[in-house]
C-alpha positions in Angstrom: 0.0 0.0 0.0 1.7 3.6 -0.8 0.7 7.0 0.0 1.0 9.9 -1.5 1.8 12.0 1.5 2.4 15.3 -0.4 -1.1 16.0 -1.0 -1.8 15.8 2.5 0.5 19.1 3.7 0.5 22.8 2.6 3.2 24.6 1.5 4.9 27.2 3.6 3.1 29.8 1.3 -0.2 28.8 0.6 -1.8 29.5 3.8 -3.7 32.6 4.4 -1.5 34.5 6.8 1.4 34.3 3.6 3.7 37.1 4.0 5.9 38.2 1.3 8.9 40.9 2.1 9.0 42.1 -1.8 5.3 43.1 -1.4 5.8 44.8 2.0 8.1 46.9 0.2 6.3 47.5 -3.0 2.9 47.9 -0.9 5.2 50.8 1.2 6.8 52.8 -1.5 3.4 52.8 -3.1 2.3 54.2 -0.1 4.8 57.0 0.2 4.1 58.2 -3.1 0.5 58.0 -2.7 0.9 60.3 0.7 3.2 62.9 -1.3 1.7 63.2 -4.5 0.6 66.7 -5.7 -2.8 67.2 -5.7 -5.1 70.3 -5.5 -5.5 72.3 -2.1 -9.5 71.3 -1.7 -8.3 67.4 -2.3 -5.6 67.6 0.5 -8.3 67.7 2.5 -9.8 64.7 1.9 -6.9 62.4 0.9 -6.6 59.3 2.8 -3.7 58.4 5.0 -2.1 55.9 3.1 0.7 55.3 5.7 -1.0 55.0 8.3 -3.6 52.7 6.8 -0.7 50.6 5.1 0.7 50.3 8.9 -2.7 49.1 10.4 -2.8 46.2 7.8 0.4 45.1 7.7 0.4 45.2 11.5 -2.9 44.1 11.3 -2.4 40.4 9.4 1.4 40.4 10.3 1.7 41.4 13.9 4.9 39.4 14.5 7.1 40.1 11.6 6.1 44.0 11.6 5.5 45.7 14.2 6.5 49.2 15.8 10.3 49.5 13.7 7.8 49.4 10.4 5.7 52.2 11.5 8.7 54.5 12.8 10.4 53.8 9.9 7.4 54.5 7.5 6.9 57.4 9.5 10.4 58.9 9.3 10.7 58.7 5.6 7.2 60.3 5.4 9.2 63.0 7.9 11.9 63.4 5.3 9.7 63.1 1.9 7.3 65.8 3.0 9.9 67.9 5.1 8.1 68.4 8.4 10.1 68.4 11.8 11.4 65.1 12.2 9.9 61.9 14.5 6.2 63.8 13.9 5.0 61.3 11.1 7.2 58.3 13.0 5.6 58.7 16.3 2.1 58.8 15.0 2.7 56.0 13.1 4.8 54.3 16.0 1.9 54.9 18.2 -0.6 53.1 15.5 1.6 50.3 15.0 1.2 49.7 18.9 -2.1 50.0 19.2 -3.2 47.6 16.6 -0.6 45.4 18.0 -2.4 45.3 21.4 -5.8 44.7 19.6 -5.1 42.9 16.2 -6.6 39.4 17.4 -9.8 41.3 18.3 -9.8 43.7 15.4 -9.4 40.7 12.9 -12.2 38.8 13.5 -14.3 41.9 12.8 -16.6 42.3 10.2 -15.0 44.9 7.0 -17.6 47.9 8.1 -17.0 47.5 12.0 -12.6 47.0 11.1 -13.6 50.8 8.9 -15.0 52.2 12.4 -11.9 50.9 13.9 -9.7 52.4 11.4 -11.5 55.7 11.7 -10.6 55.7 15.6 -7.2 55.2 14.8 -6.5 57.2 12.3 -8.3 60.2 14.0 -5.7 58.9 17.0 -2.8 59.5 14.3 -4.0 62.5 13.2 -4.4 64.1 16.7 -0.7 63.1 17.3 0.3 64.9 14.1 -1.4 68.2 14.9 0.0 68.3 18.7 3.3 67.4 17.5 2.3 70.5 15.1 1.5 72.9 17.9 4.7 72.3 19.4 6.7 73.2 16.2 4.3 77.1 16.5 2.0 75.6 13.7 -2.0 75.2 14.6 -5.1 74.3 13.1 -8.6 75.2 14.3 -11.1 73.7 11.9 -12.8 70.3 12.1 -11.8 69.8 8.4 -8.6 67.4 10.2 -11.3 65.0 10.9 -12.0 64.3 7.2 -8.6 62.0 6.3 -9.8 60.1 9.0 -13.3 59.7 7.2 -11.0 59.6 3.4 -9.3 56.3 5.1 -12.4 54.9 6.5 -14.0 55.0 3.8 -11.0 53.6 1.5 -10.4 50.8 4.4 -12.3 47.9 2.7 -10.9 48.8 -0.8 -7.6 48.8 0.5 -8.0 45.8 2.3 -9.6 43.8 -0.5 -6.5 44.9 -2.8 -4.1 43.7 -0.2 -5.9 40.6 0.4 -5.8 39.9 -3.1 -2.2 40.6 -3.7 -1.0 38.7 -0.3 -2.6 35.4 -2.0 
């Protein structure tokens, strides 16, 4: 009688929490440009915070092979690409990183809609970080327009996540 074990075992990269270095990197320079490009002053507003949604996920469905180091360092060449004072965009992002560390088992097995409200919270988080890092440096802002790339990457959350799905497979 012989068996033909190899159809009983998976391979190392065909499970559903695959991880792939080359797309981390691809997925984060994407990312960066996305967060820098040129766009018109009323659609600054409203653009989404790539980074900091790119941190979530990756922290998110890869919370022991990026952590904290990816979001400081995504945040520090966000610091140098868009020359603001250095460590603002790191520790926001640092911060993120850590807080969907503590909660990514919980924050997984939630439904697409409820892991969007969950972004919003943290983005908002990220955002409030930014602007009180921005107060320090003698900037300010005084409108409740800052609470709208919190609603851009809410809303963008389940496309994003989707994409990133698709391309982690």
């Amino acid at each position: 009688m012989q068996m033909n074990s190899s159809q009983n075992y998976v391979r190392a990269g065909d499970g559903p929490d695959y991880f792939s270095w080359s797309l981390l990197l691809f997925t984060s320079l994407a990312g960066l440009l996305a967060s820098i490009w040129p766009m018109p002053i009323w659609a600054v507003w409203i653009r989404p915070e790539f980074a900091a949604m790119l941190v979530i996920y990756w922290v998110l469905f890869a919370p022991f092979r990026v952590g904290m180091l990816y979001g400081w360092s995504m945040g520090f060449m966000l610091d140098l690409l868009m020359g603001t004072a250095l460590c603002q965009h790191a520790l926001g992002l640092t911060i993120v990183a850590y807080v969907i560390f503590l909660v990514h088992q919980r924050l997984r097995m939630f439904a697409i809609p409820q892991q969007a409200i969950a972004v919003f919270v943290i983005v908002s988080l990220y955002q409030l970080v930014n602007y009180w890092m921005l107060g320090f440096s003698g900037g300010g802002y005084a409108s409740f327009a800052l609470i709208l790339p919190a609603l851009a990457s809410a809303i963008c959350w389940p496309f994003t996540r989707l994409l990133l799905d698709r391309l982690r497979m």
